[in-house]
C-alpha positions, 0 to 999 in steps of 0.5 A: 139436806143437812139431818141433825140427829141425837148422834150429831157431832160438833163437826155435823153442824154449822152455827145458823148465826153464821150462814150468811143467808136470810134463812137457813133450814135443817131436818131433824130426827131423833134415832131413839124413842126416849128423849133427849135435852138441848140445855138453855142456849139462843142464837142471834136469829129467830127459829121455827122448830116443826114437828112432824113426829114426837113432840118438843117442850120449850122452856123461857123464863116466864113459860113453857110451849109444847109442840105436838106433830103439825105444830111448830114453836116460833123463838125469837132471836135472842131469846134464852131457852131450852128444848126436850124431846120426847118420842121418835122425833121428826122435823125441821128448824128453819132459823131467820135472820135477824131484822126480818120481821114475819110478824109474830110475836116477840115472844115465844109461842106455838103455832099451827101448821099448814100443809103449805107451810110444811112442805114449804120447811121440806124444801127449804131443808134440800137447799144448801146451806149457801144456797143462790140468792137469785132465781128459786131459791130466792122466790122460795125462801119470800114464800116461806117467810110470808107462810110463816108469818101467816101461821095461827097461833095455838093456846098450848103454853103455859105461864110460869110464874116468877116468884121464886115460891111459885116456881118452886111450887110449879116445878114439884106440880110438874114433877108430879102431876098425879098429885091431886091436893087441894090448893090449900094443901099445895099452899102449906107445902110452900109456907103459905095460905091457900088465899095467898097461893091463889091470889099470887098465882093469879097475878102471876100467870093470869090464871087460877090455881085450877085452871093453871093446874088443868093447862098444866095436864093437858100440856102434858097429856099432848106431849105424852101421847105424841110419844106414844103414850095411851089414853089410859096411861096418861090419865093414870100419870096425870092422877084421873080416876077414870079415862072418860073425866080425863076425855071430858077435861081435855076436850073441854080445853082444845075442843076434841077428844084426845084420840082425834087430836092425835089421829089429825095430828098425824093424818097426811103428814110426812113422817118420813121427812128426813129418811127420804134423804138419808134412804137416797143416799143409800 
Protein backbone atom coordinates (compact mmCIF):
# COMPACT_ATOMS: atom_id res chain seq x y z
CA UNK A 1 0.00 0.00 0.00
CA UNK A 2 1.88 2.96 -1.19
CA UNK A 3 1.52 5.88 2.08
CA UNK A 4 2.33 9.32 1.09
CA UNK A 5 3.34 11.62 4.01
CA UNK A 6 4.28 15.32 4.53
CA UNK A 7 8.03 13.76 4.60
CA UNK A 8 7.60 11.75 1.12
CA UNK A 9 10.88 12.25 -1.00
CA UNK A 10 10.78 12.24 -4.76
CA UNK A 11 11.96 8.82 -4.93
CA UNK A 12 8.51 7.66 -2.45
CA UNK A 13 6.38 8.54 -5.40
CA UNK A 14 5.58 7.31 -8.58
CA UNK A 15 3.59 9.85 -11.24
CA UNK A 16 -0.10 8.22 -11.43
CA UNK A 17 0.23 9.33 -15.27
CA UNK A 18 2.72 6.90 -15.51
CA UNK A 19 0.92 3.54 -14.17
CA UNK A 20 -0.42 1.79 -16.84
CA UNK A 21 -3.58 0.87 -14.89
CA UNK A 22 -7.19 2.28 -15.03
CA UNK A 23 -6.96 3.28 -11.62
CA UNK A 24 -3.88 3.79 -9.25
CA UNK A 25 -4.70 4.10 -5.60
CA UNK A 26 -2.64 5.59 -2.68
CA UNK A 27 -2.97 6.22 1.22
CA UNK A 28 -2.40 9.65 2.48
CA UNK A 29 -1.23 10.87 5.79
CA UNK A 30 0.12 13.83 7.24
CA UNK A 31 2.70 13.42 10.40
CA UNK A 32 1.86 16.72 11.68
CA UNK A 33 -1.14 18.78 12.97
CA UNK A 34 -0.26 22.06 11.23
CA UNK A 35 -0.56 22.28 7.49
CA UNK A 36 0.90 21.94 4.40
CA UNK A 37 0.51 23.11 0.60
CA UNK A 38 1.03 21.22 -2.72
CA UNK A 39 1.54 24.14 -5.22
CA UNK A 40 -0.89 24.28 -8.71
CA UNK A 41 -0.16 21.22 -10.57
CA UNK A 42 -2.54 18.65 -12.76
CA UNK A 43 -2.14 15.47 -13.91
CA UNK A 44 -3.32 13.82 -17.49
CA UNK A 45 -5.74 11.63 -15.14
CA UNK A 46 -8.95 12.44 -12.89
CA UNK A 47 -8.73 12.24 -9.04
CA UNK A 48 -10.69 11.66 -6.16
CA UNK A 49 -9.03 12.76 -2.84
CA UNK A 50 -11.01 11.08 0.44
CA UNK A 51 -10.40 12.49 3.80
CA UNK A 52 -10.89 10.56 6.53
CA UNK A 53 -9.09 12.91 8.99
CA UNK A 54 -8.24 16.99 8.87
CA UNK A 55 -9.42 18.44 6.01
CA UNK A 56 -8.47 19.39 2.20
CA UNK A 57 -9.12 22.88 0.30
CA UNK A 58 -8.69 22.67 -3.43
CA UNK A 59 -8.46 25.62 -5.44
CA UNK A 60 -9.18 26.07 -9.59
CA UNK A 61 -9.49 28.98 -11.22
CA UNK A 62 -13.23 29.96 -10.71
CA UNK A 63 -13.51 28.31 -7.22
CA UNK A 64 -12.57 26.82 -4.43
CA UNK A 65 -13.93 23.01 -2.60
CA UNK A 66 -13.41 22.01 1.11
CA UNK A 67 -13.16 18.67 1.97
CA UNK A 68 -14.07 17.84 5.64
CA UNK A 69 -13.72 13.86 6.82
CA UNK A 70 -16.09 11.52 4.89
CA UNK A 71 -16.16 13.79 2.07
CA UNK A 72 -13.73 13.37 -1.08
CA UNK A 73 -12.93 16.22 -3.80
CA UNK A 74 -13.51 14.84 -7.74
CA UNK A 75 -10.43 16.70 -10.11
CA UNK A 76 -10.77 16.17 -13.30
CA UNK A 77 -7.83 15.45 -15.54
CA UNK A 78 -6.24 17.90 -16.66
CA UNK A 79 -7.53 20.40 -14.38
CA UNK A 80 -4.85 23.17 -12.91
CA UNK A 81 -5.18 23.21 -9.04
CA UNK A 82 -3.97 23.48 -5.57
CA UNK A 83 -4.31 21.66 -2.45
CA UNK A 84 -3.96 22.70 1.52
CA UNK A 85 -4.02 20.59 4.22
CA UNK A 86 -5.11 21.28 7.36
CA UNK A 87 -5.20 19.14 10.79
CA UNK A 88 -3.67 15.58 10.98
CA UNK A 89 -4.75 14.30 7.66
CA UNK A 90 -5.86 11.09 6.82
CA UNK A 91 -6.61 9.45 3.39
CA UNK A 92 -6.82 8.16 -0.08
CA UNK A 93 -6.34 9.71 -3.61
CA UNK A 94 -7.64 6.98 -6.21
CA UNK A 95 -6.34 8.75 -9.82
CA UNK A 96 -8.56 7.44 -12.86
CA UNK A 97 -7.42 7.05 -16.08
CA UNK A 98 -8.28 9.08 -18.82
CA UNK A 99 -11.10 8.34 -20.98
CA UNK A 100 -13.17 6.45 -18.31
CA UNK A 101 -16.14 8.36 -17.78
CA UNK A 102 -17.63 7.99 -14.14
CA UNK A 103 -19.94 10.38 -14.58
CA UNK A 104 -19.27 13.32 -12.76
CA UNK A 105 -18.84 16.51 -13.73
CA UNK A 106 -16.18 17.91 -15.88
CA UNK A 107 -15.74 20.30 -13.13
CA UNK A 108 -14.38 20.44 -9.86
CA UNK A 109 -16.78 19.51 -6.96
CA UNK A 110 -17.17 17.78 -3.76
CA UNK A 111 -19.01 14.66 -2.99
CA UNK A 112 -20.25 12.71 0.01
CA UNK A 113 -18.89 9.32 0.73
CA UNK A 114 -20.37 6.23 1.44
CA UNK A 115 -19.18 3.42 3.55
CA UNK A 116 -18.91 1.26 0.64
CA UNK A 117 -16.96 3.84 -1.15
CA UNK A 118 -14.29 4.25 1.55
CA UNK A 119 -13.60 0.81 2.08
CA UNK A 120 -13.77 0.15 -1.60
CA UNK A 121 -10.44 3.38 -1.87
CA UNK A 122 -9.14 1.10 1.46
CA UNK A 123 -8.48 -1.86 -0.83
CA UNK A 124 -7.82 -0.41 -3.94
CA UNK A 125 -4.76 1.29 -1.94
CA UNK A 126 -3.20 -2.40 -0.55
CA UNK A 127 -2.92 -3.43 -4.29
CA UNK A 128 0.28 -2.77 -6.13
CA UNK A 129 0.69 -0.23 -8.28
CA UNK A 130 0.89 -2.75 -11.27
CA UNK A 131 -1.82 -4.90 -9.81
CA UNK A 132 -3.46 -8.05 -12.22
CA UNK A 133 -5.73 -6.83 -14.53
CA UNK A 134 -7.61 -10.20 -14.47
CA UNK A 135 -9.59 -11.77 -11.75
CA UNK A 136 -10.25 -9.50 -8.38
CA UNK A 137 -8.53 -7.07 -8.82
CA UNK A 138 -9.98 -6.21 -11.85
CA UNK A 139 -13.92 -6.84 -10.53
CA UNK A 140 -12.57 -4.68 -7.69
CA UNK A 141 -11.52 -1.70 -9.50
CA UNK A 142 -15.32 -2.02 -11.93
CA UNK A 143 -16.96 -1.72 -8.35
CA UNK A 144 -15.06 1.47 -7.50
CA UNK A 145 -15.71 2.99 -10.64
CA UNK A 146 -19.31 2.40 -10.55
CA UNK A 147 -19.08 3.76 -6.42
CA UNK A 148 -17.63 6.54 -7.61
CA UNK A 149 -19.84 7.59 -10.17
CA UNK A 150 -22.64 7.23 -7.70
CA UNK A 151 -21.11 9.40 -5.05
CA UNK A 152 -23.62 12.69 -4.05
CA UNK A 153 -22.42 15.85 -4.88
CA UNK A 154 -22.12 18.19 -1.64
CA UNK A 155 -22.65 22.10 -1.82
CA UNK A 156 -19.28 22.99 -0.03
CA UNK A 157 -17.71 25.37 -2.97
CA UNK A 158 -17.30 28.54 -3.26
CA UNK A 159 -17.15 30.44 -6.67
CA UNK A 160 -14.54 32.74 -7.35
CA UNK A 161 -14.98 35.60 -8.98
CA UNK A 162 -12.61 36.54 -12.22
CA UNK A 163 -12.49 40.15 -12.06
CA UNK A 164 -9.26 41.00 -11.14
CA UNK A 165 -10.96 43.80 -8.66
CA UNK A 166 -13.32 40.89 -7.32
CA UNK A 167 -10.51 38.79 -6.64
CA UNK A 168 -8.46 41.02 -4.99
CA UNK A 169 -11.55 41.86 -2.87
CA UNK A 170 -11.94 37.69 -2.29
CA UNK A 171 -8.60 37.20 -1.38
CA UNK A 172 -8.18 40.21 1.53
CA UNK A 173 -12.23 38.77 2.68
CA UNK A 174 -10.35 35.28 3.14
CA UNK A 175 -7.52 36.67 4.51
CA UNK A 176 -9.81 38.28 7.21
CA UNK A 177 -13.11 36.67 7.50
CA UNK A 178 -13.50 38.34 10.89
CA UNK A 179 -13.75 41.59 8.97
CA UNK A 180 -17.28 42.36 9.29
CA UNK A 181 -17.80 45.60 6.91
CA UNK A 182 -20.91 46.49 5.05
CA UNK A 183 -20.47 45.86 1.36
CA UNK A 184 -20.20 49.52 0.73
CA UNK A 185 -17.40 49.48 2.95
CA UNK A 186 -15.87 46.26 1.28
CA UNK A 187 -16.79 48.54 -2.30
CA UNK A 188 -14.69 51.58 -1.20
CA UNK A 189 -11.79 49.72 -0.45
CA UNK A 190 -11.60 48.28 -3.87
CA UNK A 191 -12.47 51.64 -5.82
CA UNK A 192 -16.04 50.94 -6.38
CA UNK A 193 -19.80 51.74 -5.40
CA UNK A 194 -21.36 49.54 -3.27
CA UNK A 195 -24.13 48.81 -6.42
CA UNK A 196 -21.49 48.24 -8.59
CA UNK A 197 -19.69 45.73 -6.05
CA UNK A 198 -23.09 43.81 -5.50
CA UNK A 199 -24.09 44.05 -9.17
CA UNK A 200 -20.76 42.35 -10.35
CA UNK A 201 -20.38 39.79 -7.53
CA UNK A 202 -23.72 38.71 -8.76
CA UNK A 203 -22.72 38.10 -12.24
CA UNK A 204 -19.95 36.58 -11.16
CA UNK A 205 -20.54 34.07 -8.84
CA UNK A 206 -24.55 33.85 -9.04
CA UNK A 207 -24.29 34.83 -5.63
CA UNK A 208 -25.09 38.00 -3.31
CA UNK A 209 -22.69 39.78 -1.57
CA UNK A 210 -24.21 38.26 1.70
CA UNK A 211 -24.65 34.96 0.60
CA UNK A 212 -21.05 34.55 -0.82
CA UNK A 213 -19.69 36.13 2.43
CA UNK A 214 -21.68 33.72 4.46
CA UNK A 215 -20.73 30.59 2.06
CA UNK A 216 -17.28 31.82 2.55
CA UNK A 217 -17.53 31.17 6.54
CA UNK A 218 -18.99 28.36 6.51
CA UNK A 219 -16.36 26.97 4.25
CA UNK A 220 -13.95 28.00 6.70
CA UNK A 221 -15.68 27.11 9.63
CA UNK A 222 -15.75 23.26 8.21
CA UNK A 223 -12.04 23.33 7.47
CA UNK A 224 -11.19 24.58 11.06
CA UNK A 225 -13.12 22.68 12.97
CA UNK A 226 -12.02 19.39 11.06
CA UNK A 227 -8.44 20.70 12.49
CA UNK A 228 -9.44 20.64 15.55
CA UNK A 229 -10.83 23.84 16.04
CA UNK A 230 -13.65 24.81 18.48
CA UNK A 231 -17.15 25.91 18.18
CA UNK A 232 -16.29 29.30 19.95
CA UNK A 233 -12.74 29.84 18.25
CA UNK A 234 -14.12 29.49 14.98
CA UNK A 235 -17.09 31.95 15.52
CA UNK A 236 -14.59 34.58 17.17
CA UNK A 237 -12.11 34.01 13.89
CA UNK A 238 -15.11 34.46 11.55
CA UNK A 239 -16.09 37.89 13.66
CA UNK A 240 -19.62 36.45 15.51
CA UNK A 241 -20.51 38.27 18.61
CA UNK A 242 -22.02 35.15 19.91
CA UNK A 243 -21.52 31.20 19.61
CA UNK A 244 -25.44 30.60 19.23
CA UNK A 245 -25.54 33.47 15.78
CA UNK A 246 -22.88 31.62 14.44
CA UNK A 247 -24.80 27.97 15.27
CA UNK A 248 -27.80 29.61 13.88
CA UNK A 249 -26.05 30.76 10.66
CA UNK A 250 -24.54 27.41 9.78
CA UNK A 251 -26.92 25.42 10.46
CA UNK A 252 -29.28 27.54 8.24
CA UNK A 253 -26.58 26.37 5.37
CA UNK A 254 -25.94 22.69 5.77
CA UNK A 255 -28.75 21.84 7.95
CA UNK A 256 -27.12 21.04 11.58
CA UNK A 257 -25.40 22.23 14.00
CA UNK A 258 -21.79 22.46 13.81
CA UNK A 259 -21.19 20.12 16.80
CA UNK A 260 -23.05 17.22 14.89
CA UNK A 261 -21.52 17.64 11.70
CA UNK A 262 -18.49 17.15 13.07
CA UNK A 263 -19.28 14.22 15.23
CA UNK A 264 -21.21 12.28 12.07
CA UNK A 265 -18.25 13.49 10.20
CA UNK A 266 -16.07 11.01 12.15
CA UNK A 267 -18.66 8.73 13.76
CA UNK A 268 -17.76 4.97 12.01
CA UNK A 269 -14.81 6.11 10.29
CA UNK A 270 -11.31 4.49 9.72
CA UNK A 271 -9.06 7.20 11.24
CA UNK A 272 -6.59 4.67 11.45
CA UNK A 273 -6.32 3.99 7.25
CA UNK A 274 -2.97 4.41 6.83
CA UNK A 275 -1.31 2.97 10.31
CA UNK A 276 -3.02 -0.21 9.69
CA UNK A 277 -0.19 -0.81 7.18
CA UNK A 278 2.87 0.99 8.51
CA UNK A 279 1.91 -0.67 12.28
CA UNK A 280 2.12 -4.41 10.12
CA UNK A 281 5.16 -3.42 8.83
CA UNK A 282 6.67 -2.89 12.30
Amino acid sequence: MPILTDSSTESDWTEPDEVARPVVAYGMASETIGSFELDKHCHAKAQVLLVQRGALSCRVDGGLWIVPPRSAVWIPGGTLHAITATGRLEGYAAFVAAGIDVGLPQRCCTVSVTPLLRELLFRAARLPLLYDQDGASSRLIAVLLDEIAAARIEDLHLPMPSDPRLRALAERMMAAPADRASLEQWAARVGLSGRTLGRLISRETSMSFGRWRQQLGVMLAVQWLAGGASIQQVAADLGYESVPSFVTMFRKTLGTSPGRYMAERYAGARVTCCSDTAASSR
